[in-house]
C-alpha angles and dihedrals in degrees: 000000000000085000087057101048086043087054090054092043094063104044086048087056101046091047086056097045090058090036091058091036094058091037075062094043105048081045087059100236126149120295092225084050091049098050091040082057102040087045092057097034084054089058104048093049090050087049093049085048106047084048096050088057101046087055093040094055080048102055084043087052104057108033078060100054088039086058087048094050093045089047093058109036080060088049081057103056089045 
């Protein structure tokens, strides 16, 4: 699972960084300035991603360990 977030991740940085380096550039700012943008907006948004899954497999986690614990503790009483 974590090879899979850090895939998206990835692909997700590397779309923002040329999304903010072409709005500079369409905005006809300095090459050096579009590619500064685009390079730390690509890693916020790696790092936002990489967190947002981390904290999504969690939740998943453990709302499916919670519904196995809850199945069997009611096998139990029957």
């Amino acid at each position: 699972m974590d090879k899979t977030i850090e895939r998206y991740a990835k692909v997700i940085a590397i779309m923002v960084f040329f999304v903010m380096a072409l709005a500079g550039w369409f905005y006809s700012n300095d090459p050096a300035v579009c590619a500064w943008r685009g390079f730390i907006g690509a890693i916020v948004m790696y790092a936002a991603v990489r967190i947002a899954g981390a904290v999504l497999t969690s939740m998943i986690i453990n709302a499916a360990v919670q519904d196995e614990l809850k199945k069997s503790s009611e096998g139990d009483k029957t």
